[in-house]
N, C-alpha and C positions, 0 to 999 in steps of 0.2 A: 252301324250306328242307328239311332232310334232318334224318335223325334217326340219331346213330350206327349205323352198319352196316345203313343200309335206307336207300332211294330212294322218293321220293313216285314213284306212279303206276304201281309196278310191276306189279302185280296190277289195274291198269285201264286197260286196252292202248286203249280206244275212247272215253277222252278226251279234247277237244280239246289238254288239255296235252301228252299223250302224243306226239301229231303235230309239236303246236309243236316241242317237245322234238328229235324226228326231224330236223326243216326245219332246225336250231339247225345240226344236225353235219352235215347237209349244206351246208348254207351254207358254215360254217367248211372243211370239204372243199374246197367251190372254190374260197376266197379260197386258200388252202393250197396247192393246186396250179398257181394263178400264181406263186405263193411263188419254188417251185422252178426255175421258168422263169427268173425273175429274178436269182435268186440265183447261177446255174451264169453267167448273160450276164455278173453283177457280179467274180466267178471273177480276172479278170485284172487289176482295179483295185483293189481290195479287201483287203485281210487279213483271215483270217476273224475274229479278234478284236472287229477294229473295225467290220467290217460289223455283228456282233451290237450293238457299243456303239450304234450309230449308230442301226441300228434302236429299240433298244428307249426312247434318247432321244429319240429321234422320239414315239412309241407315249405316252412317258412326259409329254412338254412338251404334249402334244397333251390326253391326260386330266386332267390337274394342275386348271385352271381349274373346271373341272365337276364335282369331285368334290373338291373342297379343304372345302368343308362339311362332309360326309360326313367325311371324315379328321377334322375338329377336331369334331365333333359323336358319332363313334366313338374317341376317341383313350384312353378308358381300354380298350375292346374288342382294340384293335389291342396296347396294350403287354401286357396279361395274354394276349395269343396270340400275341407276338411269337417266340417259339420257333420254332412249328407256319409262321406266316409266314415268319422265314429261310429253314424246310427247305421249305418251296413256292419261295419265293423263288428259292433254289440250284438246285433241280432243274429246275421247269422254264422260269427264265428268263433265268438264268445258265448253265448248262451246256449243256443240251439243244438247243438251236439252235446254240450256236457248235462243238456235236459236227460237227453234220451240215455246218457250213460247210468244219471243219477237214476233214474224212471226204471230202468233195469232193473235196478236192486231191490224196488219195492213192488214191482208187480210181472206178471207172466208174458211167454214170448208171446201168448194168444192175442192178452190184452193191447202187447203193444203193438202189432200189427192191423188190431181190428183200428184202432186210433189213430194208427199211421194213415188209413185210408180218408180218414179229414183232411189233410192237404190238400188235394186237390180241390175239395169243397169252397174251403179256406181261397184258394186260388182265383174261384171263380166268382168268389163274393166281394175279395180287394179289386179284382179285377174290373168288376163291375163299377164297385163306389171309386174310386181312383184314376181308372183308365180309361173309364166308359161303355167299355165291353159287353154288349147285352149279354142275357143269361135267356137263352133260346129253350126250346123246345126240346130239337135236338141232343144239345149240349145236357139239358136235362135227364135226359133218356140214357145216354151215355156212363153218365153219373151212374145213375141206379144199374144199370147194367153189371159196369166195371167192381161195383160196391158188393153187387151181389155174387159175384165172382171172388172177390178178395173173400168174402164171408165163408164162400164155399170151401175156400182151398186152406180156409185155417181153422176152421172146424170141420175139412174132411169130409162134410158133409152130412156132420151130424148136430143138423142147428139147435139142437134140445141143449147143446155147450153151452149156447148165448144165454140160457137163467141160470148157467153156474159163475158165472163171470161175478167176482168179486172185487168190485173200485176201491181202489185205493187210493192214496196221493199218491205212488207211480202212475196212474193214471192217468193223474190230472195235470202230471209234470210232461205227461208224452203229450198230450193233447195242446198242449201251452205250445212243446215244442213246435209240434202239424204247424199248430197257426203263424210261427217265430217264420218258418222256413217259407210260409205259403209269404207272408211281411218280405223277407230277404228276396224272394223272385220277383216281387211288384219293384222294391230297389231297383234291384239287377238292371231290370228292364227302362226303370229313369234314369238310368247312368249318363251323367252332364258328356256331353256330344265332345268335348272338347278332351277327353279324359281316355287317353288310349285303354285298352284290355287292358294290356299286361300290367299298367302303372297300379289299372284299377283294381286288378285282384291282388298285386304284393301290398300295396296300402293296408286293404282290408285285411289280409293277413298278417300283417306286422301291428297294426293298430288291435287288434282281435286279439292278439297276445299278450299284447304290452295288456290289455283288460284284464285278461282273466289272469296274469301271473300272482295279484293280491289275491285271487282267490285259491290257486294253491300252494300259496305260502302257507294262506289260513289254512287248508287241508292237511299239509304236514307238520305245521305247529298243535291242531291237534291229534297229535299220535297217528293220523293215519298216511304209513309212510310205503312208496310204490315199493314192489318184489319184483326184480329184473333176473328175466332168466334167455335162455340163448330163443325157445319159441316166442316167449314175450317181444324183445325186440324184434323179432323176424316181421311180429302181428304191425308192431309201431311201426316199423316202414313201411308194411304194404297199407295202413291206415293212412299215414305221413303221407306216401308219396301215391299211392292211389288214392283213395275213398276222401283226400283233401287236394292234393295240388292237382291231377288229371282229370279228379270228377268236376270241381269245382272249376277247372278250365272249359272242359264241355259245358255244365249245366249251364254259366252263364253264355255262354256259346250261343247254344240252345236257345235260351229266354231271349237274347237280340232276335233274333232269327226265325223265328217261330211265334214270341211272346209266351209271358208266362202262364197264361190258362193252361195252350196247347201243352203246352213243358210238362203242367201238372197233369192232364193225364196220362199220360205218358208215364207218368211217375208210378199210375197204379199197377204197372207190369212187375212192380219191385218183389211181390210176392211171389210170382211166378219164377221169375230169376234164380230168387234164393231156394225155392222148390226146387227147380233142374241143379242149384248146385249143392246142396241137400242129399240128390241122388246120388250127383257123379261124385263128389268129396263122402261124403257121411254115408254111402248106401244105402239109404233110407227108400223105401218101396213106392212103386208109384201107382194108385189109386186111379179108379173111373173119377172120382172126386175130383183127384188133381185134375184129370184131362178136361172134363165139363170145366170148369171153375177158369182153367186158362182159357179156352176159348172164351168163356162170356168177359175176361178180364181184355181179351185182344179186340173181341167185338165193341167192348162199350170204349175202348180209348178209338179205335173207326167211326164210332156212330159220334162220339165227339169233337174229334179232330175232324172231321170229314178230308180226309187228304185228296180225295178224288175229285173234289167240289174246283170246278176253274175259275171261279169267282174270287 
């Protein structure tokens, strides 16, 4: 549990929770970055609306059974925080994914990588005005580390990419997203003490749905209607039940546990993730680019997190 504008465990970096806590966002990191794999293949069948719908009813039919106690066992918790639940709800499970789906279709995998790497920025800035969190030296150095690493390994290391880059409103829709997501982990982490996990993540995912279902009605009222095919749904489950109900158990995991600074960067490993699984799924060759680019990516989430620190 958490206590308004503080994090268990922050000032005891060399307890076992501490680690767990770490392993949470890593974990969640690499369900995350099959995610993306998945999602660009789904790209041509899909609407991005209803890929979200699809997903998160998955995620949602999948929890319901297991956590239906928990709901009627918390059901005066959940209506006196019903507010606080919408606006988690909205943000990050309504909007925030079907940003980065819509954002897809108008701009490149490069673009929306190099923008995914705002989050954590995003993280350290709510973090700051919100929770109180200074925004250190350190923590700085980290930043640019980790940023400079992500830049590497998505242009390969041919930074002369970055004055081809062409903004679009996919763009401006991933960047929206960074911030929606960086918003959803400062949530996470106010999460009313009184409000167990489990209640609090089927809430949010049943409320998150019931949101976005006007918007793919609207989607398929105008003409644009999903194509189900046997890989298609193969992808919806493992989005459904990985990249939404397992990630989304860790990452909030995570954010108790660690708080959501540490969580975001952690979060900058996603590029490397997807690189090793790139390899090992897609054959795709592996560069001195990649290798430089992962380490300054592992080095600057150490120089930020400092795990080592017993403070």
């Amino acid at each position: 549990m958490t206590v308004a504008g503080r994090h268990p465990l922050t000032h005891n970096k060399t307890s076992p929770l501490f680690f767990m806590g770490v392993l949470c966002a890593l974990a969640a990191t690499i369900i995350w970055s099959g995610n993306f794999i998945v999602a660009r293949g789904l790209g041509g069948h899909f609407p991005p609306v209803q890929l979200a719908w699809f997903r998160w009813l998955t995620a949602t039919v999948i929890l319901l059974p297991f956590a239906f106690r928990n709901l009627a066992r918390e059901r005066r918790q959940i209506k006196s925080n019903l507010g606080f639940l919408s606006l988690t709800a909205l943000i990050g499970i309504t909007v925030f994914n079907t940003l980065i789906y819509i954002a897809g279709r108008y701009t490149t995998a490069l673009n929306l990588a190099l923008i995914a790497t705002f989050t954590p920025i995003f993280l350290l800035l709510l973090s700051r005005i919100f929770l109180g969190e200074a925004i250190t030296l350190r923590k700085t150095a980290g930043i640019a580390i980790a940023v400079f690493g992500v830049v590497s390994l998505v242009t390969k290391g041919d930074y002369s990419r970055l004055a081809a880059l062409d903004l679009n409103i996919g763009d401006l829709g991933m960047l929206v997203a960074s911030g929606l997501f960086a918003a959803y982990s400062i949530l996470v982490g106010k999460k009313p003490r009184e409000l167990g996990q489990t209640a609090f993540l089927t809430a949010t995912f049943v409320l998150g749905l019931i949101f976005l279902t006007p918007w793919a009605l609207w989607e398929i009222l105008s003409g644009n209607r999903a194509v189900f095919t046997a890989p298609a749904v193969g992808a919806i489950l493992y989005i459904g039940i990985g990249a939404s109900l397992i990630s989304f158990l860790l990452w909030n995991r995570a954010v108790l546990l660690i708080g959501p600074a540490r969580s975001g960067f952690i979060y900058y490993s996603l590029p490397l993730f997807s690189g090793i699984e790139a390899l090992l799924i897609l054959g795709e060759t592996v560069t001195m680019a990649h290798i430089y680019s992962g380490f300054c990516i592992i080095a600057g989430i150490i120089v930020a997190t400092n795990p080592f620190d017993r403070k």
